[in-house]
C-alpha positions in Angstrom: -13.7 -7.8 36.2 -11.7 -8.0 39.8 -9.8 -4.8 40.8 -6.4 -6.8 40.4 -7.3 -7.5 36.9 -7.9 -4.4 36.1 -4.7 -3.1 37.2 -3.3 -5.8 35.7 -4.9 -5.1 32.2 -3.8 -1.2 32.4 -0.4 -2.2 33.3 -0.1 -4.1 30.0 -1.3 -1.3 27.6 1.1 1.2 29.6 3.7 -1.2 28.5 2.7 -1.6 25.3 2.6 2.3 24.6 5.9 3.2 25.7 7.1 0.6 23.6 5.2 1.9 20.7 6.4 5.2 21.5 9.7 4.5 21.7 9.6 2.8 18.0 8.4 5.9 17.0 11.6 8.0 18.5 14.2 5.2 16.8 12.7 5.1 13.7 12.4 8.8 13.2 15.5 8.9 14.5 16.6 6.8 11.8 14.9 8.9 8.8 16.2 11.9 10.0 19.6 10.4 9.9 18.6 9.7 6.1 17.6 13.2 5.4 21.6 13.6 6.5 23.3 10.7 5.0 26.1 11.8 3.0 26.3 8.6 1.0 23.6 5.7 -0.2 25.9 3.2 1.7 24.7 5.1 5.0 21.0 6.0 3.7 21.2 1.5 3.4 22.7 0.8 6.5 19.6 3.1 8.4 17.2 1.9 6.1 17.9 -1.8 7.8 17.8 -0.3 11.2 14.4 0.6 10.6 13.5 -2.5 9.6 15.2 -4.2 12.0 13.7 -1.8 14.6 10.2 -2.8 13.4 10.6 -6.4 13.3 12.0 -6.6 17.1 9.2 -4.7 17.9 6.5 -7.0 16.5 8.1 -9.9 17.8 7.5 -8.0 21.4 3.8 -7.8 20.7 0.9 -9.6 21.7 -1.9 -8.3 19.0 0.6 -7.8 16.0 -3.0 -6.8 13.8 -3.9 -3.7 16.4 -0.3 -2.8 16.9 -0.4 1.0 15.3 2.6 2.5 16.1 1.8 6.3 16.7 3.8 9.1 15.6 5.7 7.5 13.8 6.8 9.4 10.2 6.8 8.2 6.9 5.9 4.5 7.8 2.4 3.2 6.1 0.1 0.9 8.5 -2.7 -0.7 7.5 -4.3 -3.6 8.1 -7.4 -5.8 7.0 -11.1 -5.7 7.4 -10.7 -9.8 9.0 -7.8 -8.7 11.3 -5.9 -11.5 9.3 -3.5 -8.9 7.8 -1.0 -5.8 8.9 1.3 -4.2 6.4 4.0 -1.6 7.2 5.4 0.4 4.0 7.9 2.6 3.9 10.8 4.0 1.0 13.5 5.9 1.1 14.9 8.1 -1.8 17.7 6.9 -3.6 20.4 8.8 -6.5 18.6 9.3 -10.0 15.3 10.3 -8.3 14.8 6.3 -7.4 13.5 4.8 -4.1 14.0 2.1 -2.2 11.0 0.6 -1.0 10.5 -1.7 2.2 7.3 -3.6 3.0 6.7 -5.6 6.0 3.5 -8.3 5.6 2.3 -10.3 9.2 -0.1 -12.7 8.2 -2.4 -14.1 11.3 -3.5 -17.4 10.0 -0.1 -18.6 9.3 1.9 -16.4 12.0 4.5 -15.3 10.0 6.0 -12.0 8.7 7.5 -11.1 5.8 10.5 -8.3 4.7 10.4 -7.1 1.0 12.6 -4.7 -0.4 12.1 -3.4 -4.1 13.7 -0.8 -5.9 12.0 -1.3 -9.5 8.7 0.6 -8.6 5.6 -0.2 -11.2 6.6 1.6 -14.9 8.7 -2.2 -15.6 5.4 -4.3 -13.7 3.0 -5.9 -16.7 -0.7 -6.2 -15.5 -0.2 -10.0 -16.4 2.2 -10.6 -14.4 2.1 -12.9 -11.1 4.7 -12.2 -8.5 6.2 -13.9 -5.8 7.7 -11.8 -2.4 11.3 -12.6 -4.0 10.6 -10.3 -6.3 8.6 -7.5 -5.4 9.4 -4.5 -7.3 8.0 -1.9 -4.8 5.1 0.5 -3.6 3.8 1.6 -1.0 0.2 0.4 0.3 -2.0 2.7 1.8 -5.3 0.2 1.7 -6.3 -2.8 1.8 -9.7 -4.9 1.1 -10.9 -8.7 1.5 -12.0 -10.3 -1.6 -13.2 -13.5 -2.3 -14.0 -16.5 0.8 -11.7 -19.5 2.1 -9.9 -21.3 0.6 -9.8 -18.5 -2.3 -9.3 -14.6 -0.5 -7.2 -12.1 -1.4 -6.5 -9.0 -0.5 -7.2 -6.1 -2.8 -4.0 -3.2 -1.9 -3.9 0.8 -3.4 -0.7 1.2 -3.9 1.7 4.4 -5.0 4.8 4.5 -6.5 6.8 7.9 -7.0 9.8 6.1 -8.3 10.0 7.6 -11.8 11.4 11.7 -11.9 9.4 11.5 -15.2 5.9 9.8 -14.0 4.0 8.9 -10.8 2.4 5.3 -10.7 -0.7 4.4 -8.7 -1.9 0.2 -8.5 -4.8 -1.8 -8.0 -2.9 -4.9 -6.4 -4.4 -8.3 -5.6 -2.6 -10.0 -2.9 -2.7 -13.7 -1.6 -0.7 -16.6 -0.3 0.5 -19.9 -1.2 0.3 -23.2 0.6 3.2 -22.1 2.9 1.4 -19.1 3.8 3.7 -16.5 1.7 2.8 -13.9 -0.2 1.8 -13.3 -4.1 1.2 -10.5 -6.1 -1.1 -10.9 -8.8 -4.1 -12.5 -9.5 -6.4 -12.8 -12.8 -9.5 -11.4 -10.8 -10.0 -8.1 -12.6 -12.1 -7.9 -15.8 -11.3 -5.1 -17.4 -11.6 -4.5 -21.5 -12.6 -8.2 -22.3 -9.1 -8.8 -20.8 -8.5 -11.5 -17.2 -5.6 -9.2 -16.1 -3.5 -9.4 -12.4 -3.4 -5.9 -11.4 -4.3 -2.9 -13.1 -2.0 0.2 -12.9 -2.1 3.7 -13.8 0.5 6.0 -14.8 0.3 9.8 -15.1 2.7 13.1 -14.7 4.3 13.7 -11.3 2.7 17.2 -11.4 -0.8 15.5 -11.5 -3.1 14.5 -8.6 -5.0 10.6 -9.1 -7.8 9.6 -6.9 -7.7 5.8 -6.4 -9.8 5.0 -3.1 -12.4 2.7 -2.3 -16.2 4.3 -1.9 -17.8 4.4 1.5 -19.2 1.2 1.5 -16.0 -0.1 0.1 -18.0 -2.0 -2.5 -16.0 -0.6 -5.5 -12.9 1.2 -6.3 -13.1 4.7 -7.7 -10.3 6.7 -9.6 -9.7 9.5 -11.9 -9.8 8.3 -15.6 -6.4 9.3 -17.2 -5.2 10.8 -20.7 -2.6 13.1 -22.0 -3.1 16.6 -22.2 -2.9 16.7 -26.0 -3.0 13.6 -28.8 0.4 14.4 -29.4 1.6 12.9 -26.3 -0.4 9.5 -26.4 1.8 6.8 -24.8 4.3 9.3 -22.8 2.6 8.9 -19.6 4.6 12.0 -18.4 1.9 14.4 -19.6 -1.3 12.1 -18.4 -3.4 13.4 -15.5 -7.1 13.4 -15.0 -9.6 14.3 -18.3 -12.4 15.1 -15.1 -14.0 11.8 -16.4 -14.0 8.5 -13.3 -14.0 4.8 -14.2 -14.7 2.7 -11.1 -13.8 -1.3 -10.3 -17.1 -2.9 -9.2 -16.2 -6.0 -6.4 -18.9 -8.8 -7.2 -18.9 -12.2 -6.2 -14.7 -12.2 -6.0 -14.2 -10.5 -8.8 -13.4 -6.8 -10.1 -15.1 -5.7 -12.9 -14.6 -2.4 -14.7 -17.0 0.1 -15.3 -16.4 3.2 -17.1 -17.4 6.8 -17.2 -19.6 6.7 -14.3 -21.6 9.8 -13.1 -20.1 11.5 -9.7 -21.8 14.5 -10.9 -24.9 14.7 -9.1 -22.8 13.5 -5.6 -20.5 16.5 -4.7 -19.8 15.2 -1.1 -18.8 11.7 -2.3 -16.4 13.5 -5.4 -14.9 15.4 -2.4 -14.7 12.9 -0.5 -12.7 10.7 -2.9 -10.2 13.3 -3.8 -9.2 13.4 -0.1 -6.8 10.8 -0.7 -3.7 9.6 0.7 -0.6 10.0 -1.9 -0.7 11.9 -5.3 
C-alpha cells in the first residue's frame, strides 16, 4: 500500500471514531436525561432522540455490520455470523414497572433498516405465533445465529424481556424476511414435545437467574430447565427458577430440536461458562 493511501485509510477510521464517540456522548446523554424525566411524555420524546441519533449515524456509515459504537450505555449490538445482519436494542422503563422497548434491524442484502418499538414484552407472545415488524411486542436481543441456507435462513435471536414486576421472560426467537426484505418473527423450525412451534419462551421469577446461551461451538442452545419452587405454584411463573436440571436446542440440518435433561455434570468449565450470561 502507497504512503498516501495509508494516510488516507487512517484518516477515515479517525473519522469514523469520533463519530462513534460522539454517539456515545448524545445517547448517554439522552438516558441520563431519562433517569431525570419527570413525566413519560419527556422519558418518549428522549427515547426518539436516541433513535433518531442512531439512525443519522448509520446513515453516515460506510460498514453499517462493523459499526460498534463504543461506550455507549444500555444499547445492545450485535450482529451476525454472515455480516448480513446488525441489531441495536434498547428499552426504557415505563409507569407500572413496563418498558418500552426499541429495536433497530440493518439488513445487508437488501440495504434497508428497520425501527420497532414494542411495549407488550413476551408473557401475551404464543409460541405459535408468526409476527410481522408492525407488531413486535418487545425484547431485547443479545445473540444472534444463522440457520438454515438461501433462499431459506433465518436468524436464531436470545432475547430478554424484564417487562413483567411479577416475572422475567427469556426467548428463543427465529428471525427472517419477506420478499421485500422485512423482517418476521416466527418460524415453525423448532421441534420441541412432538409440537412444530415458532419460538419457544421461558418464563420464571424476577428474583431468578436463567442461562439461555449458545455452546462454544454454537451448535446448540443451552438453558436452565425451569419449574416452580413447590407443586402448589404450577402455572404462576412468578415462583419458577432453575430445578439445577439443563435441556438444550440441538441446530441440525435448519432445524431446532429439543433435547432434554442433558448431562453438564462431568463439564464444570462449560456449566461456568454458560452461566456467564448476559441478562437475568
Amino acid at each position: 500500500m502507497k504512503y498516501p493511501e495509508r494516510i488516507l485509510l487512517l484518516q477515515f477510521f479517525l473519522i469514523a471514531q469520533l463519530a462513534s464517540g460522539q454517539i456515545a456522548d448524545d445517547v448517554n446523554n439522552y438516558f441520563s436525561l431519562i433517569t431525570g424525566a419527570s413525566s413519560e411524555e419527556e422519558k418518549l420524546s428522549y427515547n426518539d432522540s436516541i433513535a433518531n441519533s442512531l439512525l443519522e449515524y448509520l446513515e453516515s456509515v460506510d460498514d453499517i455490520i462493523g459499526a460498534t459504537i463504543r461506550e455507549v450505555n444500555y444499547i445492545g449490538q450485535i450482529s451476525s455470523a454472515d455480516s448480513i445482519i446488525k441489531i441495536f436494542s434498547w428499552n426504557i422503563p415505563l409507569s407500572g414497572g413496563n418498558n418500552l422497548y426499541n429495536c433497530i434491524i440493518y439488513n445487508k442484502k437488501f440495504d434497508r433498516k428497520y425501527l420497532m418499538m414494542g411495549d407488550e414484552g413476551l408473557p401475551g407472545v404464543e409460541s405459535g405465533e408468526v409476527i410481522d415488524n408492525n407488531k413486535w411486542y418487545g425484547s431485547l436481543y443479545y445473540d444472534i445465529q444463522p440457520v438454515g441456507q438461501g433462499e431459506n435462513i433465518g436468524y436464531i435471536l436470545l432475547g430478554f424481556d424484564p417487562d413483567n414486576i411479577n416475572e422475567n421472560s427469556k426467548v428463543v426467537e427465529v428471525l427472517h424476511f419477506n420478499n421485500e426484505g422485512e423482517p418476521v418473527f416466527g418460524k415453525k423450525i423448532i421441534s420441541a414435545g412432538g409440537e412444530e412451534l415458532s419460538r419457544m419462551i421461558f418464563k420464571y421469577s424476577p428474583l431468578a437467574t436463567m442461562m439461555l446461551r449458545f455452546n462454544d461451538d454454537r451448535t446448540r442452545i443451552i438453558f436452565d430447565h425451569l419449574s416452580p419452587s413447590s407443586e402448589q405454584f404450577e402455572g404462576l411463573y412468578k415462583y419458577y427458577g432453575p430445578d439445577f436440571s439443563y435441556d438444550a436446542l440441538e441446530i441440525k440440518n435448519g432445524k431446532l430440536i429439543l433435547i432434554e435433561d442433558i448431562d453438564l455434570r462431568n463439564n464444570n468449565e462449560e456449566t461456568d461458562k454458560l452461566r456467564d450470561e448476559i441478562g437475568n
